[in-house]
Structures are given as C-alpha cells and as structure tokens.
N, C-alpha and C positions, 0 to 999 in steps of 0.2 A: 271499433275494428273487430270484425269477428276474429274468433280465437286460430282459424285453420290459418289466417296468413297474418297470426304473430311471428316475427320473427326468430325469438328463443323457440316458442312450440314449434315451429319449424325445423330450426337443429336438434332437437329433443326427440320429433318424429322421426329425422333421417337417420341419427342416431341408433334410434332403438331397431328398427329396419336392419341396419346395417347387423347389428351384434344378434337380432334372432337370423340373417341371412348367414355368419360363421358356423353359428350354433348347427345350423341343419346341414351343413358343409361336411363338418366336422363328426357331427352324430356318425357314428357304425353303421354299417350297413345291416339290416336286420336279416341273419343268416340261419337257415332252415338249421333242427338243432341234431345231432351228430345221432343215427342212431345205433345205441346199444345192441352188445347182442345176449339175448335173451338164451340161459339152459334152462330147460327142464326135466327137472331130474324124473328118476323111473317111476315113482310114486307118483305123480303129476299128468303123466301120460300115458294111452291104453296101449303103446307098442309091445309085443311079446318076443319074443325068441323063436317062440313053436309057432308062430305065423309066418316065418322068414321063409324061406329057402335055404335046406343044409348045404347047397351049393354058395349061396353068397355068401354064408357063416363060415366056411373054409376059405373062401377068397377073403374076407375079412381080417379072419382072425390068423392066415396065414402074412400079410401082410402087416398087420398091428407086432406079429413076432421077430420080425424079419428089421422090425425099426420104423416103420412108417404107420404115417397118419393114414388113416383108413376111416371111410363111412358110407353106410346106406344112403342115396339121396335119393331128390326127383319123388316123380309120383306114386315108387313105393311106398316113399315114405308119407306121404297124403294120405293114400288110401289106407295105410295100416292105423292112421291115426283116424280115419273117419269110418273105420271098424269095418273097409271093404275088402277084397283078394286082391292083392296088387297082380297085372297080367306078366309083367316078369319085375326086375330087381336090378336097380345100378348100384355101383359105387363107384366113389373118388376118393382119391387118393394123391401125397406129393411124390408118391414113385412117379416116373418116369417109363413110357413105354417100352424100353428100352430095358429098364429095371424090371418092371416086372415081367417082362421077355425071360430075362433070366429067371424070375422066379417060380414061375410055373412053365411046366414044359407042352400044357397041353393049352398054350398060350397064341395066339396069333394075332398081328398089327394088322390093321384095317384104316383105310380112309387116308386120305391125301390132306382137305379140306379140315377137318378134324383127326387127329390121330390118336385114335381109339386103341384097349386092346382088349381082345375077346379071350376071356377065360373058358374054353368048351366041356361041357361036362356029358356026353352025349350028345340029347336033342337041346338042353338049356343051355344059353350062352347066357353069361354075367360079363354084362358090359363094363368097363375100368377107364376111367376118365381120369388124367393126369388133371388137379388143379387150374385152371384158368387164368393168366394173368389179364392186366389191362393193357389196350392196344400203344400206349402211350412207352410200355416197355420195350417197344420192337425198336425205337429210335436208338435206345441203348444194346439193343439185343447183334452179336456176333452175324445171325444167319440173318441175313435180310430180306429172305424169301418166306420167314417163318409166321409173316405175316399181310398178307394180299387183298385188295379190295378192288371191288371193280367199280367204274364211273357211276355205278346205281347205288352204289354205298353197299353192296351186299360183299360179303366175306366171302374169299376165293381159297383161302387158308388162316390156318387159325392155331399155330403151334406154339402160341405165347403161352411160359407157364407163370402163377405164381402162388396164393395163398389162398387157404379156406376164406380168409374173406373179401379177396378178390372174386376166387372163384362163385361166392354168393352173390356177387353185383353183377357178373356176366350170363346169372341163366335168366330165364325169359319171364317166369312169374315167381310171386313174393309165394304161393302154395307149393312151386314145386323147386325151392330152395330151402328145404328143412334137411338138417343133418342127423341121421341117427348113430350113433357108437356103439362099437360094440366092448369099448374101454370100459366104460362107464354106465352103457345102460340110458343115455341123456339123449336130449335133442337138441339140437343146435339151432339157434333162429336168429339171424343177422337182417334180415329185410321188415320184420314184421309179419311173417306169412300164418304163424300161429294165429293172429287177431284176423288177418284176411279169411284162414280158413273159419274160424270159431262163426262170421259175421256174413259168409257163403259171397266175400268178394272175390273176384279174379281181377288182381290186379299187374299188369309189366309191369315188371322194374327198370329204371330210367325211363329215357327221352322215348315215346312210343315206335314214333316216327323212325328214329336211327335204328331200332330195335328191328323193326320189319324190313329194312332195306337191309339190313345185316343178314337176316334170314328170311327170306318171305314164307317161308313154309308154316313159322310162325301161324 
C-alpha cells in the first residue's frame, strides 16, 4: 500500500496541517517598527544663529519666555542645513493663535482653512503655526467646524491642534519636517527627513494619495 493512503500517515498529515494552520493564525501580524525621534545636537549639525533671521530669533525666543514650545521649521530649516539662504522662516509653536495675538502686538490672524498668525516686522512676516493635531481628534473636539473636508478629500478647514509630533506627521515631506530650537541649539527629526535629506530623497509622509486630496497644491 503506498504510504500517502496509510491510514495513521493520513491522521499524522492532517494533524500536522492543522497545528502549522493555528500557528500562522495565531503568529502577529508583522508591524512596520515605531519610528524614533532622532536630536541632533549643535555639534552635529551646520545650523547657526547668524544665519537666522533677528526677526524669527525674537518671535522665538519671545515665545520659549513667555512658556511655550517654540521652533524653526519647514524649509528654513532644510536649506540652513544644506548650507543655502532660506527665502524667509517659519515657526511653530503650542501657543495658540489666539495666544500669541496677545503676545505680540504687531501680530495679525490670517486664514480660515488654516489659522495662521503673522508676526509683521516691516516688510518680513514670520509665519506662526499653532501645532497640528490629527483629524481623528475633531470626533472629540467641542467646535465641530474646526475641522472640514470636502467630497475630494481636500481640507476645507484645518484648526485641530495637537503635538510636536503630531504636528511632524501632518506636514507634506520627511525634508521639510525638521525642528530647529532655539532652547537647545538641536534639531528635531521624528519622520526620518535627516536621512531623506543626507540621500537627496523627497519623500510624503503617509498615504500619498490622502496627502494630495488634502491639499493639491501639494
């Protein structure tokens, strides 16, 4: 009798079937792994002071005094670290528009869709970006206008706030999500964008596709 329709081989095969069919049930699912966020201190990176703009070093460091988190972002921070002139200088911050309304007088709110506030210094504006939270917080959130989308997935309002590294997973590339301090002198990197820039990728962060219907401008 061949061996495939012995009967014990038989409950022995279906057997063993059975117990590698739990085993792969049961396995984990294999989950992409959490990433770190990377400083790098002043010694490590070619950012300077005297590159800046004295205008966003007073919005900075007025703000870091006042009690709030406060940093250079975006492609100033790119280009200072790829040794170019940045064309002007943002920062964010967890003040609130609102907040720093009060704190600078020569301050003014801008933008519906995003609410911005503009630090005017003359001809230079320093843009001020309240933190970003994720859209998942407006289910919890009081105003329920504070967050809008229209049938193309594009963002019609966008006034969810939350954390430095919320706000890292809400902007559009891993280059221009680098945080500079002016606590510390450090750079902040929560996506990866340091190895993006070091490797000359442009890489979105997240899903591409939700990313462009959120803003096509993109």
């Amino acid at each position: 009798m061949p061996l495939s329709r012995c009967p014990i081989f038989t409950r022995v095969a279906n057997f063993c079937r059975k117990v590698l069919k739990r085993d792969e049930e049961e396995a984990p699912a294999e989950v992409e792994p959490e990433r770190l966020m990377t400083i790098i201190p002043r010694e490590s990176h070619t950012i300077s002071r005297k590159d800046i703009s004295e205008n966003a070093l007073k919005v900075l460091y007025r703000l870091n005094k006042a009690g709030y988190e406060a940093y250079l972002v975006g492609g100033g921070v790119r280009d200072l670290l790829l040794g170019q002139k940045p064309k002007d200088f943002d920062v964010t911050t967890n003040a609130t528009p609102e907040q720093m309304r009060k704190l600078f007088r020569n301050c003014r709110l801008v933008g519906r869709r995003f609410r911005l506030a503009h630090v005017m210094f003359g001809p230079e504006v320093i843009e001020v970006a309240t933190f970003r939270g994720h859209h998942q917080a407006e289910e919890m959130a009081e105003d329920r206008n504070s967050s809008q989308r229209a049938q193309s997935g594009m963002l019609l309002r966008d006034n969810i706030f939350g954390s430095i590294e919320d706000d890292a997973q809400r902007r559009d590339l891993t280059i221009n999500s680098l945080y500079y301090s002016v606590a510390d002198f450090t750079v902040r990197d929560y996506v990866g964008g340091i190895s993006d820039l070091e490797q000359g990728i442009i890489r979105l962060i997240g899903d591409p596709e939700t990313r462009y219907r959120e803003d096509p401008v993109r």
